[in-house]
N, C-alpha and C positions, 0 to 999 in steps of 0.2 A: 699860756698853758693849754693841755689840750690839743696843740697843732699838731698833726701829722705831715710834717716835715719830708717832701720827696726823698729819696734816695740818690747819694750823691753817685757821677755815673763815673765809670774807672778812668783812667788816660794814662798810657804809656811810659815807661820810665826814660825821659830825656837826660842822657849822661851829659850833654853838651851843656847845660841848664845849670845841673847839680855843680859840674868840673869849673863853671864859673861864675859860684858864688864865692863873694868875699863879703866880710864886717869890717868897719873901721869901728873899730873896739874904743878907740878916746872917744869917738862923734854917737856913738850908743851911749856910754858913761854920761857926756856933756849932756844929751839927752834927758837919759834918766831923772838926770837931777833935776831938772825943770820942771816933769808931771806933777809932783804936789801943790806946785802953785799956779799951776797953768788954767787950771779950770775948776770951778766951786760950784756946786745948785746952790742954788737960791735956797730962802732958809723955808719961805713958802713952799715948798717942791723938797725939800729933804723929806717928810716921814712916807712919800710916794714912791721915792727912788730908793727910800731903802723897805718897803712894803715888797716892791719889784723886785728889786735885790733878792731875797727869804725866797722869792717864785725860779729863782734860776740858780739857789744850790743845791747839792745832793747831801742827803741827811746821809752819814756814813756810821758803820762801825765792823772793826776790822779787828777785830782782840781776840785775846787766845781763850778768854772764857765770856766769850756771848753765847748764849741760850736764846732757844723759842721765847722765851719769855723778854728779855731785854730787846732782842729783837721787836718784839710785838709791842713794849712801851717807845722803843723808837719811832715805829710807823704810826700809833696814835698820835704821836708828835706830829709828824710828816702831816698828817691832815689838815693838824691846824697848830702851826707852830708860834703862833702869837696869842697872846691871852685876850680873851675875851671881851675882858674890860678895857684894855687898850685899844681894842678895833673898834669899838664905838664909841672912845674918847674923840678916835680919828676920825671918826667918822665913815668907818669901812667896816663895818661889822657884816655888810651885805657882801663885798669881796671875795673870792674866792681865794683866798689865798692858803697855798699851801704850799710846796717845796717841788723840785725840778724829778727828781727820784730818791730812791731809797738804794744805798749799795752795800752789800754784804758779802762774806763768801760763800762759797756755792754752800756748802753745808746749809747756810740757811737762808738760802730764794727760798725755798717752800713755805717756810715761817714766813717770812717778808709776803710774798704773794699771798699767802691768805689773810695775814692781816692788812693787806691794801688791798681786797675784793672790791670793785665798783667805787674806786677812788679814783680812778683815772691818774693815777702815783705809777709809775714803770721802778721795776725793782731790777738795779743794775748789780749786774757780778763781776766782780776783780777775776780776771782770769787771764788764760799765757802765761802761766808760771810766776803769778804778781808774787812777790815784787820785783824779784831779782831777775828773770825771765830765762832762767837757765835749764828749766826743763826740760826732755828732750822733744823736740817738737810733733810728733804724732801725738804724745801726753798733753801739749797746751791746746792744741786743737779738738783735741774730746774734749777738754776744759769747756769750751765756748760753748759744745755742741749739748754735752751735761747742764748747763747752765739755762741755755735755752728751753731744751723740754724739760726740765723742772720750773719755767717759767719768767721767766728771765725777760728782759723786752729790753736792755741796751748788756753790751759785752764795754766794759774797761780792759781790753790789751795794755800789758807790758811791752816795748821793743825790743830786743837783741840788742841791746848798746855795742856789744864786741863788732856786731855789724857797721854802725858807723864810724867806733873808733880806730877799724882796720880800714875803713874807705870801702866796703865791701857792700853798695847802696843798693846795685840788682839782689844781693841776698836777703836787705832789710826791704825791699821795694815787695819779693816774690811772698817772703812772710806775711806781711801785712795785709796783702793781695788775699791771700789764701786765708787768714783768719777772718775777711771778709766776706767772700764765700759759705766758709762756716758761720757766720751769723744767720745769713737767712735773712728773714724780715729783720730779726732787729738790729739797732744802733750799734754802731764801732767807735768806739772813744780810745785813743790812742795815748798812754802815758807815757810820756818820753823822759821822765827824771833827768831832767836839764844840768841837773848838778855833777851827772856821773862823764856828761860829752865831751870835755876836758876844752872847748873853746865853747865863744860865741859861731864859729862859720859852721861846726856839727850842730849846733843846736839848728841855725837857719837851715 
């Protein structure tokens, strides 16, 4: 928690790369099924990995009737999102633990940001036209940019799904490009709703 994490550096969109990727869709499936029993912590090492765990999710709320107010019980959550008496059951009472970010829509980063002053908590905004990302695009990129100077320190993009489900990757490549730019300093978190890419080879 805390880390300020370099910025990642661009690299050119290789169609030759994209044009031959393939999934063997049975040997993913075969896969899948495996992860649950492939690997267990230890029972010693469970309340640690799931202390960790709490430090790298984003406390969300995304409703049609959040207020400054439910916002601002959120982010007291965010600080300390384990009770008291449990972290010094654990033995972690001294811990910092707290959550990865706070995400809201832009309406309300400025609630979120002042209720996380000097928590070192980044208040992430769904923007790009979340969810559906059909906006037109000069309007998703004020999105980001609106977000940002109201306080914002990571952006959640939507992608253009039409863009991969037509093969059309320099358009999804030049977007994402661009609402990177529009962040500035802060974070690009890309939402790609895996469920709408109609295979496993669009989602890769």
């Amino acid at each position: 928690m805390g880390i300020d994490h370099p910025r990642n550096s661009s690299v050119p969109l290789d169609l030759a790369w994209v044009n031959a990727a393939r999934v063997n869709r049975s040997a993913v499936e075969r896969r899948v099924a495996t992860l649950p029993g492939r690997r267990t912590v230890k029972q010693a090492w469970q309340a640690a990995w799931l202390l960790r765990a709490i430090t790298l999710m984003d406390f969300t709320t995304l409703q049609g009737d959040d207020t400054p107010g439910s916002v601002q019980r959120l982010c007291v959550k965010a600080r300390r999102p384990v009770r008291e008496d449990l972290l010094e059951a654990l033995g972690a009472a001294q811990l910092p633990i707290r959550v990865a970010a706070v995400c809201v829509y832009h309406e309300m980063v400025p609630a979120a940001v002042k209720a996380l002053a000097c928590s070192g908590i980044p208040v992430a905004a769904v923007s790009a036209g979340f969810p559906a990302g059909m906006n037109p695009f000069e309007l998703r990129v004020r999105e980001i940019e609106y977000a940002i100077e109201m306080g914002a320190e990571e952006i959640d993009i939507v992608i253009s799904r039409r863009h991969a489900l037509t093969g059309n990757w320099p358009a999804l490549y030049n977007e994402v490009k661009q609402f990177r730019e529009a962040c500035g300093h802060a974070h690009l978190k890309a939402i790609l709703e895996t469920g709408e890419l109609a295979s496993l080879r669009q989602v890769y």
